[in-house]
N, C-alpha and C positions, 0 to 999 in steps of 0.2 A: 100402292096405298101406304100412306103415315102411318105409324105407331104412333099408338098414342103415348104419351108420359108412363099412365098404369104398365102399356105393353109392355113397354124399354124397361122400366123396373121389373116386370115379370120375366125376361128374357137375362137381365143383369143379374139375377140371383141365381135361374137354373144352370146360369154359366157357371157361379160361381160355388154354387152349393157341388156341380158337378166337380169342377176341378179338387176340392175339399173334402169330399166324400167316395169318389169315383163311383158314385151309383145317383141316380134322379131323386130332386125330393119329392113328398105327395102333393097332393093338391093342397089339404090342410099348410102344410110348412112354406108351401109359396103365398096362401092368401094371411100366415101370421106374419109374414116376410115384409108385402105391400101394402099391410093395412087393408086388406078386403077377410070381412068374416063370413061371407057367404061361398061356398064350396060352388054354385052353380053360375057364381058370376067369376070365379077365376077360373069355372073351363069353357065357357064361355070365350073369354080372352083367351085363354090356348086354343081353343080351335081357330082363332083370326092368327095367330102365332102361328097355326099350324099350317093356315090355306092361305097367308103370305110366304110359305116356305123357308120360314126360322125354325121350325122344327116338327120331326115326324115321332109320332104316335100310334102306341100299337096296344090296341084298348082289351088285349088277350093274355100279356104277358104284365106280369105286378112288376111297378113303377115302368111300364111302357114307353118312357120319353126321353129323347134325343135331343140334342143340336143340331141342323142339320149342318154337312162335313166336322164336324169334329166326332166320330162315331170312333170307340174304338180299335184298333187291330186285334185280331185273334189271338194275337202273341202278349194283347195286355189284359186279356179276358180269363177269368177262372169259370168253367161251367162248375155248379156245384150239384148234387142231384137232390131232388126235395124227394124225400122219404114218405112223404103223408104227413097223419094228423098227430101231436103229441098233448097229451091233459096237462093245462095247468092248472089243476080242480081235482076232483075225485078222480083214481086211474082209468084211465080206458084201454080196452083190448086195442092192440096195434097189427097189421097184416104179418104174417107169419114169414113174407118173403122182404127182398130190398129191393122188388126195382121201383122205379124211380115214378112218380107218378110226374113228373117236368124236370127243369132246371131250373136256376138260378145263377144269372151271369153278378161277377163282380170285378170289379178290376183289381189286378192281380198286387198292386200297393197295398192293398186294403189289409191283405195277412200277408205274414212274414212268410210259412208254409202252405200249400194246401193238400201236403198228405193228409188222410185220414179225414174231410173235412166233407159235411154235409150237411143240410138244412131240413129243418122241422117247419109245421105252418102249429102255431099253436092254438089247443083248444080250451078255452075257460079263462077267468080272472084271481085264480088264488096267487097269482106273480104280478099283479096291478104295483103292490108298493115297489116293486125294482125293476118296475118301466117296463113291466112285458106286459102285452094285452090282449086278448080275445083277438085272433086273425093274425096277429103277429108272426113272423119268419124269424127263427131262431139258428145261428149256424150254429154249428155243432164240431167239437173236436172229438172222433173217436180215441176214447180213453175206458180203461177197465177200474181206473183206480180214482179216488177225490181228496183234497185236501178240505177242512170242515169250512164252512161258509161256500163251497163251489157249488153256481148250478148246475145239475145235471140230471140226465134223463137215466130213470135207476128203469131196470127191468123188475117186477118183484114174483119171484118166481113161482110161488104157490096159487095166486092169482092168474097170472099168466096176463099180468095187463103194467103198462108202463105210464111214469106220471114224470114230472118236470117241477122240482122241488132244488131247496137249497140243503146242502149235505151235513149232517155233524155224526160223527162216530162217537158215542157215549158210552167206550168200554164194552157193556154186554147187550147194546142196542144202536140200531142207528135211527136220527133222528132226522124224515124227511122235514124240512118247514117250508109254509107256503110263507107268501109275504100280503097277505091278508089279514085283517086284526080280525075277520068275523069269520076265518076258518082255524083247524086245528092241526095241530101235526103229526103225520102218522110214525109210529112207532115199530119198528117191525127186527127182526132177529138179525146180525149179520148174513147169516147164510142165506137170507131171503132174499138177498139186495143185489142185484147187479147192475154194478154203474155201466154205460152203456156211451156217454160222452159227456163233454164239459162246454156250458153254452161259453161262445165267444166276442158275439157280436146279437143285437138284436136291431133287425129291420120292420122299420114299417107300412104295411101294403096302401098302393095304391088306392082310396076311394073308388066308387065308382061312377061312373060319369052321369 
């Protein structure tokens, strides 16, 4: 079977969003790529993408989508482990232990290190204004310390619950800020606060189909 024009444009950007980013774009980012604003007609065309064997699809793992033979090697793959769920809104109690509830593959260009490096799925919209969003995957650099404007996921210890805020140290308080104009910012003691990591990258999940 022919591609059509749509397809080959749909196929010339996950080539190239791939090489560019070394991870898949969503549906959304390929159908503002071709000019298609409906999410059900660009997977639509990826499943004819998909069952003329341009590429395979794995509708379990967020950004599921390949080229087919250009798949990476192991050796250019970072697994990352996804930790669970982290607030960007009021804190939420986080699990008490770390394993891993999945992974997250990245190619390994993407960060310089990947000591210390692990992913959040985020939950809430008080980081809307600095492009994080409700369902978002946040990697994370384990770090205990911040410099002021860093986002990071503080522990707050009296609560015993953790949130995903931007950092400022104010002398005799630290000040978490969301990046919301209609929420507010929590206030809390130094001793209360333990940074926990520093966001470094933020991904967008896959729609769903």
């Amino acid at each position: 079977m022919n591609l059509s024009a749509r397809q080959e444009a749909i196929l010339g950007f996950i080539s190239e969003f791939l090489q560019e980013n070394g991870y898949p774009p969503t549906i959304r980012d390929i159908g503002a790529a071709v000019g298609i604003s409906s999410t059900s007609v660009v997977n639509y065309n990826l499943n004819v993408l998909e069952r003329e064997g341009h590429i395979a699809r794995d509708r379990d793992v967020s950004r599921g989508l390949r080229l087919v033979g250009q798949t990476l090697g192991r050796d250019d793959v970072i697994l990352l482990p996804l930790l669970g769920r982290i607030a960007a809104g009021d804190p939420i109690p986080v699990p008490g232990d770390s394993v891993p509830e999945d992974h997250l593959e990245l190619a390994r260009g993407i960060v310089k290190d990947d000591e210390g490096l692990y992913a959040l799925k985020v939950q809430g919209e008080s980081m809307i204004d600095a492009l994080v969003n409700d369902g978002d995957v946040v990697v994370m650099k384990h770090q205990e310390t911040a410099e002021n404007g860093d986002m990071v996921a503080v522990w707050l210890r009296d609560r015993e619950e953790t949130t995903l805020k931007k950092f400022y140290h104010e002398g005799k308080r630290i000040r978490l800020q969301p990046a919301n104009p209609t929420m507010q910012a929590i206030y809390e003691d130094p001793a209360n606060v333990q940074v926990q990591g520093k966001v470094l990258m933020v991904i967008r999940q896959l729609e769903a189909a």
